[in-house]
C-alpha positions, 0 to 999 in steps of 0.5 A, a space after each residue: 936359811 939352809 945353805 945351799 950348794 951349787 954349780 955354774 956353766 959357762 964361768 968364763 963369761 961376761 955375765 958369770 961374775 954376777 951369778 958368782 956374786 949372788 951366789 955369794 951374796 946370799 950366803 950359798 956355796 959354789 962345789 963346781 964350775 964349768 967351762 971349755 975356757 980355762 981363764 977363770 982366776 974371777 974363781 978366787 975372788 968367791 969360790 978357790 976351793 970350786 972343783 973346775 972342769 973344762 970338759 962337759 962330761 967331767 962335769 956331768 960325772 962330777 954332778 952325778 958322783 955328788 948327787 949319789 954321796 951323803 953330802 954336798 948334793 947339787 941343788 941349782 945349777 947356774 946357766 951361763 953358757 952361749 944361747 944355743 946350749 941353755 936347752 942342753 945344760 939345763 937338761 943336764 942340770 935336772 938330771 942330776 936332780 937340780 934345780 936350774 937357774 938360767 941366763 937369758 934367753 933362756 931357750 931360742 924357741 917357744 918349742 923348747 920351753 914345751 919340751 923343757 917344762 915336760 922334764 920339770 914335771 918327769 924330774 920334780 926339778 924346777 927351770 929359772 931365769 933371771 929377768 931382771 929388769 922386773 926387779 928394777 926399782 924404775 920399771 916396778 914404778 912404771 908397772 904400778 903406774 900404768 896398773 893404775 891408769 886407764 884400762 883402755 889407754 894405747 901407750 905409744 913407746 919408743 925403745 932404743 938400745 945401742 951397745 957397741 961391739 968391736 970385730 970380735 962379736 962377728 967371730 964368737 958365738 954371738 955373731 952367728 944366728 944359729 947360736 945366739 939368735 941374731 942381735 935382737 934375741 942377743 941384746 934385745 930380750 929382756 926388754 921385750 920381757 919387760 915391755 910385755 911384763 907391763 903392757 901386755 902380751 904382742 898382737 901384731 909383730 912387724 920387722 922393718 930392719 933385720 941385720 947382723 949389726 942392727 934390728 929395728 920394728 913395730 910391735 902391736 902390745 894388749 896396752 901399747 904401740 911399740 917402735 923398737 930400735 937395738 944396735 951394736 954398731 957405734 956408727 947409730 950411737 947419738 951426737 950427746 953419746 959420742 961427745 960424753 965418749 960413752 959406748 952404750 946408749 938405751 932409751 924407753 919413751 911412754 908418751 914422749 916422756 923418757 924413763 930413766 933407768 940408766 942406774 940401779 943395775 948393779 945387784 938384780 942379779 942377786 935380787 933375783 937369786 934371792 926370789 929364786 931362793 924364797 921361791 917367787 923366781 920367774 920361770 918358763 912361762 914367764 919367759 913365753 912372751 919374750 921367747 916368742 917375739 925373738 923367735 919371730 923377729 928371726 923368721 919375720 920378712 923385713 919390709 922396710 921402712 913402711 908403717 910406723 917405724 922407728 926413727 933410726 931406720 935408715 
């Protein structure tokens, strides 16, 4: 396979050492990186000789000025900024004639997936995003299992994922709403791609608990009866968490029985990079589902706890 070269957006942040992973891992290059932050040093480990711009339009030049030479062209451009900007920066990448691989979420809206998919067509250019729970050894088992079972069997699926966060989280982006879409969309989206991966898409959507810290609610799948649960606040992490002085806490039942899949995370990353590469990545429409349920959490008016609600709706 011909190498390829790319650049990355966002490569001071928590999730950029994994796209420099794979980018690595498979063998490809990294010309540029962007970041207004400049404590990258996490750049030497992969890439030393990576142009590196703290400014946006520097970047942009420096794509555009690549993309008019002979050689070293940008073919993807790696997504690793806040939420809110995903919609800007993969602008930004298919204008410079590059395919785009971007973090979840990969919009905050179902509208921008439509406008987006309107710039694939204009520049022949394609738009990923990395869902990798769908390469998850476990969660493939459970797709083929419930693939396999009766077409008209309604699962019932507790899901549970607490993470704690310090003080930091509410003064970064992530705390603000306007830009990382709240807790559930922060935390909670690619478990809601995964669950409507496999059981279909969401009929009915219903909010019980929506604050800055905590979301809980129902949701209605083609194959499935949902109560969801997502948490960065310490305080709802259970007794066995706390006493093992662990931090983070996620839980999926199917019918009662838990599904493990606390291992196997360290390389979806560069399983997905490679898909991208032999081209069966996920794209827009794969990202639809979860998209939309984010965006109706945010504008859904909490009730309480009425109907089915999970367990640690307090």
């Amino acid at each position: 396979m011909t190498t390829k070269n790319f650049g990355l957006i966002g490569v001071a942040g928590y999730i950029a050492p994994r796209h420099l992973k794979a980018i690595k891992d498979t063998g490809n290059n990294l010309l540029a990186a962007l970041d207004p932050f400049d404590s990258v040093g996490i750049m030497d480990s992969y890439f030393p000789n990576a142009a590196f711009f703290t400014e946006p339009e520097r970047f942009d030049r420096h794509l555009d000025k690549l993309r008019r030479g002979e050689n070293n062209r940008i073919d993807f451009v790696s997504i690793c900024s806040p939420n809110y900007l995903h919609d800007s920066h993969i602008r930004m990448a298919l204008r410079n004639q590059a395919d785009a691989i971007c973090e979840k979420p990969i919009v905050l809206n179902p509208w921008n997936l439509d406008a987006l998919s309107e710039i694939e067509r204009e520049t022949g250019k394609n738009i990923y995003t990395i869902l990798q729970l769908r390469h998850h050894k476990t969660i493939i088992e459970l797709k083929e299992k419930i693939d396999r079972g009766p077409k008209d069997k309604i699962y019932d699926i507790d899901l549970t994922y607490i993470t704690s966060r310090g003080a930091w989280y509410f003064r970064s982006w992530k705390g603000n709403i306007e830009k990382s879409g709240g807790v559930a969309t922060n935390i909670g989206v690619h478990f809601f791609d995964m669950l409507t991966w496999i059981f279909g898409e969401a009929t009915e959507k219903v909010v019980h608990m929506n604050q800055a810290d905590s979301a809980a609610g129902f949701l209605q799948l083609k194959k499935a009866r949902v109560r969801w649960f997502l948490s960065i606040d310490s305080n709802n992490l259970p007794k066995e968490a706390v006493e093992n002085k662990k931090t983070t806490f996620r839980s999926i039942t199917v019918d009662g029985q838990a599904i493990e899949f606390s291992e196997g995370f360290t390389d979806l990353h560069t399983l997905s990079y490679r898909h991208i590469l032999d081209g069966t990545g996920y794209g827009l429409a794969d990202s639809r589902q979860s998209i939309e349920i984010v965006e109706s959490i945010r504008n859904i008016r909490p009730v309480g706890r009425i109907g089915d609600f999970h367990p640690l709706v307090k």
